[in-house]
BAMI-27835 format. One record per residue (C-alpha): z, y, x. Coordinates in pm, whole numbers, plus 50000, padded with zeros to 5 digits. Example, Ala and Ser with C-alpha at 12.3 -4.5 7.8 and 13.67 -1.06 7.14 Angstrom:
BEGIN
507804955051230/507144989451367/
This chain:
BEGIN
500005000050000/498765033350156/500355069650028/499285102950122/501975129750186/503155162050300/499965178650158/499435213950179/496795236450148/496245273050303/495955288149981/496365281749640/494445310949489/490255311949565/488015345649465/484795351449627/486105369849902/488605344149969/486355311549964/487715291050212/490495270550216/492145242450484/493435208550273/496265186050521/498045155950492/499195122750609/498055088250541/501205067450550/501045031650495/504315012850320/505984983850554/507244953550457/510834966250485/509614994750254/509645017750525/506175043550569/504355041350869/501385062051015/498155050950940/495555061851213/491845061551238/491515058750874/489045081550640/490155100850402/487485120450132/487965149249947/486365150149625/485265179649397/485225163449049/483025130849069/481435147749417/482715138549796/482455171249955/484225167350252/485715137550521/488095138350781/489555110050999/493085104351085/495175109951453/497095085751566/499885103351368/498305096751033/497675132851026/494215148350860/492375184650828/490145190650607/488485230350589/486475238950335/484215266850134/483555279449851/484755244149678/484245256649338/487045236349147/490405242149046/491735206849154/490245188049505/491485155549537/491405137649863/491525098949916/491675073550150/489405045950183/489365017349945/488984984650197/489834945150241/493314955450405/494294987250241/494594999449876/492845030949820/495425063549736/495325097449644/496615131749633/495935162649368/495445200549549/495385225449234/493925263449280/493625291949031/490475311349101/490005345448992/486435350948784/484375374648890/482045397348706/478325378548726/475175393748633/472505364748576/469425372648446/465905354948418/462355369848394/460015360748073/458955327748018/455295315847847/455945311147478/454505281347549/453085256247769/451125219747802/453075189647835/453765179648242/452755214248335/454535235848609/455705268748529/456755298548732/460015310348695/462095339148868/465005358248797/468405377248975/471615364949024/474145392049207/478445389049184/480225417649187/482725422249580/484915448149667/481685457649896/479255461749551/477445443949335/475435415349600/473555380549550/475325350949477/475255329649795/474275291349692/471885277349463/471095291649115/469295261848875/466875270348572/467895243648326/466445231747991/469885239647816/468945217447440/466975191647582/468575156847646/466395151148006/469015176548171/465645191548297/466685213548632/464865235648924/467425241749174/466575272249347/468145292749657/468705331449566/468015350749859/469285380550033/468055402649752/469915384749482/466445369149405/465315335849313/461955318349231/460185284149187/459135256648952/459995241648687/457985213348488/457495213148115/458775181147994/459655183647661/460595214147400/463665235047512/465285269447555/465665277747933/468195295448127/469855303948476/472665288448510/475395287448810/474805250848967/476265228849007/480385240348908/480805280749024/484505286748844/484865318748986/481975338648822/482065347048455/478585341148349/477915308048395/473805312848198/471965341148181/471395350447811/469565345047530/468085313147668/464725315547678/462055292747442/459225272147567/457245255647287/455475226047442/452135219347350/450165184347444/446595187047594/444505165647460/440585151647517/437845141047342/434535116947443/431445112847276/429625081547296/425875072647216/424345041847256/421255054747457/420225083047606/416565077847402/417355063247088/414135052646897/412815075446612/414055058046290/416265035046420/420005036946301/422505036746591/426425053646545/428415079246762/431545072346903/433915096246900/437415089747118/440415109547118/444175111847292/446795131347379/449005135047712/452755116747634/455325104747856/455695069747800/458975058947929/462805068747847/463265085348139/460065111648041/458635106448395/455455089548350/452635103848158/449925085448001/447425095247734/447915081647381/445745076347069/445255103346818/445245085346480/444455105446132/443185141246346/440075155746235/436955158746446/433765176346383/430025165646543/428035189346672/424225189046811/422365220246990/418565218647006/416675218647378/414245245747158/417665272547134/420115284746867/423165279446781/425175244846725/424905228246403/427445209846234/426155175446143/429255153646052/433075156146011/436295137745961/439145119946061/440145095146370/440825063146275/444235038146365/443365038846750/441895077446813/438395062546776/435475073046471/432195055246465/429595085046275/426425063646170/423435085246251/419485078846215/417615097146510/414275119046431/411315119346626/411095156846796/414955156246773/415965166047147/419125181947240/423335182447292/425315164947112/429285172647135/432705164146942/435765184346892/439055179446726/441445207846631/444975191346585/447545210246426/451195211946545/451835207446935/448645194946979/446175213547171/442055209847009/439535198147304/435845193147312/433385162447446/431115165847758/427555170647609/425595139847556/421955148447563/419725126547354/415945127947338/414595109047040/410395102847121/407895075947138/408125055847391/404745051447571/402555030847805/400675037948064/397965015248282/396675019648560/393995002248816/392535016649098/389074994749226/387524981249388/390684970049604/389754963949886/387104989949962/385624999850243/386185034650395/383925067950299/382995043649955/383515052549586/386995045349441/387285041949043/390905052248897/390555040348530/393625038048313/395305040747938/397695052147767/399285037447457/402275048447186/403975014647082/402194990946905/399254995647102/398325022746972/396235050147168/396875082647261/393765103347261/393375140547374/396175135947634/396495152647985/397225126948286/397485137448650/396115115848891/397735119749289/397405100449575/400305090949827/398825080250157/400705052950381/403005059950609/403025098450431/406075113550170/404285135250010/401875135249709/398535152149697/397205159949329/393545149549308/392925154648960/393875164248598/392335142348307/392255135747928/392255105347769/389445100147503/389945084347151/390935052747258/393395065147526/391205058747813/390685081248176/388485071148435/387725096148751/385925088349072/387035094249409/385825088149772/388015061049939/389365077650265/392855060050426/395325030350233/397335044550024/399245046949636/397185059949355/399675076849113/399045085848685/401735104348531/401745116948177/404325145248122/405335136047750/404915160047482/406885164147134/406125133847009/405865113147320/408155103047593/406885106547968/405185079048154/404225066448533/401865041548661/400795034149031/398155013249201/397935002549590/394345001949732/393474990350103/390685009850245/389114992450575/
């Protein structure tokens, strides 16, 4: 059995000119006759509430020191050291502390702010001395005062009585300065009126098409996706994005040709964030297609990337360049056609023809042609060097744009 004894302490009385104080004693360990002996080389801790602030060892005499400042509690309690051979024990030192007059103030908050999001926050904190009003040395924390995280920032004030940093929006609260962690001797312990943040979620929206060229007259839907940003656990640490069921969305498309938007379907997200919108494409019908929800509450409204869709005929195009091989400085035939689906031909049409020689990057146009009634070109050429022959029909409002190429050895 261990006791301590002949405590004392250099003052009993703390203000914040008088912050230090010096904590003694002896660790004294009970014989078997019931007589207290010195305990040496032993460690003794003081604590300030549920905090170890201090340590001290003991001399051979059983005798500790402990100095201290600006402890910040009326009671400090120091104790020996709970082990295999000896019993832990403790002794109470009690204070009074004189308050001091505190101004505590922090600078306008955002009304509101997205979920996770880091704010900004700054603010005074001075304590009135015999010397004038001056900052309070230590750490000042902004706290979420009605929110059951315990959100803090600690901060350091500095040698203007100024603090600043961080804080993250984690939830709906009031904020406030506040003295941190246990400051007895100043008299505003928050600055006031605590300040509201309304938290608002971000949230996002995708739009999904099948294709990017759907075929004219041929039903396909729109998907439209939707969630919001939520922390997921208990401890409000991890955040993950979540369904938005029952929120409306509207559909949007912009024409390629100009103007504004049009609204071409609403309504509401199903069970898992996700609407299907059934939708029949148009031949001619090119242009930006985009969702957007706007949630009511915390929830803040979001729009889709653009999809760009361009509903045309798809077309063929064939191409032969002959005779293959030919010899050099003879006549070279490029005859092709060019067909809508079905077979069908595309008459009155302007190809390009180019030629791509080998071994070379770059294309050389030889010649612009129209295809006659049954989708046909032919043009002649003189056969020079191996190379690519190249067609290429540039689509028009109807018709999507094609390619064809054709190798021919020249010897």
């Amino acid at each position: 059995m261990t006791q301590i004894v002949e405590t004392a302490a250099s003052t009993d009385h703390l203000d914040y000119d008088h912050r230090q104080v010096t904590l003694s004693g002896r660790l004294m360990q009970q014989q078997a006759d019931g007589t207290l002996a010195p305990l040496p080389e032993h460690t003794v801790r003081v604590f300030a509430g549920n905090y170890s602030r201090d340590e001290a060892s003991t001399d051979a005499d059983g005798r500790f020191t402990v100095t201290m400042i600006d402890p910040g509690y009326r009671v400090l309690t120091a104790c020996s050291d709970d082990d295999d051979t000896y019993a832990e024990s403790c002794a109470d030192y009690r204070f009074t502390i004189t308050q001091r007059p505190t101004r505590l103030s922090l600078n306008p908050l955002p009304a509101s702010s997205k979920l996770g999001s880091w704010v900004s926050v700054s603010g005074h904190a001075e304590v009135l001395t015999s010397a004038g009003w001056g900052p309070i040395a230590g750490v000042i924390g902004v706290a979420a005062l009605n929110s059951p995280l315990n959100n803090l920032g600690a901060m350091r004030v500095e040698a203007d009585g100024g603090f600043s940093g961080k804080i993250q929006i984690r939830d709906g609260a009031s904020w406030a300065a506040t003295l941190y962690p246990d400051a007895l001797e100043y008299d505003q312990r928050n600055s006031t009126p605590p300040t509201p943040i309304r938290t608002v979620h971000p949230t996002s929206t995708w739009l999904y098409a099948p294709q990017s060229r759907p075929v004219p007259g041929r039903p396909f839907n729109f998907r439209v996706s939707t969630d919001a940003m939520r922390f997921q656990d208990a401890q409000y640490e991890l955040l993950a994005p979540w369904p938005l069921p029952d929120e409306p969305f509207k559909l949007y498309f912009r024409p390629d040709s100009g103007g504004q938007p049009r609204l071409i379907a609403s309504g509401r997200t199903g069970r898992d964030g996700d609407a299907l919108i059934a939708h029949t494409p148009k031949v001619g019908e090119r242009g930006t297609w985009f969702a957007r929800i706007d949630p009511s509450g915390d929830l803040t409204g979001s729009v889709s990337t653009n999809v760009h869709l361009d509903v045309r005929y798809a077309t063929t195009l064939r191409l032969s360049a002959k005779p293959d091989p030919v010899r050099k400085g003879r006549r070279l035939t490029a005859h092709g056609t060019l067909l809508a689906p079905g077979g069908k031909a595309l008459g009155k049409r302007t190809v390009k023809i180019y030629f791509q020689a080998r071994g070379s990057k770059k294309w050389v146009g030889m010649a612009t042609v129209h295809t006659d009634a049954h989708g046909a070109f032919t043009r002649t050429f003189t056969a020079k060097q191996d190379g690519t022959w190249h067609a290429a029909f540039a689509g028009d409002t109807l018709d999507l744009p094609v390619q064809a190429a054709d190798y021919v050895d020249v010897r």
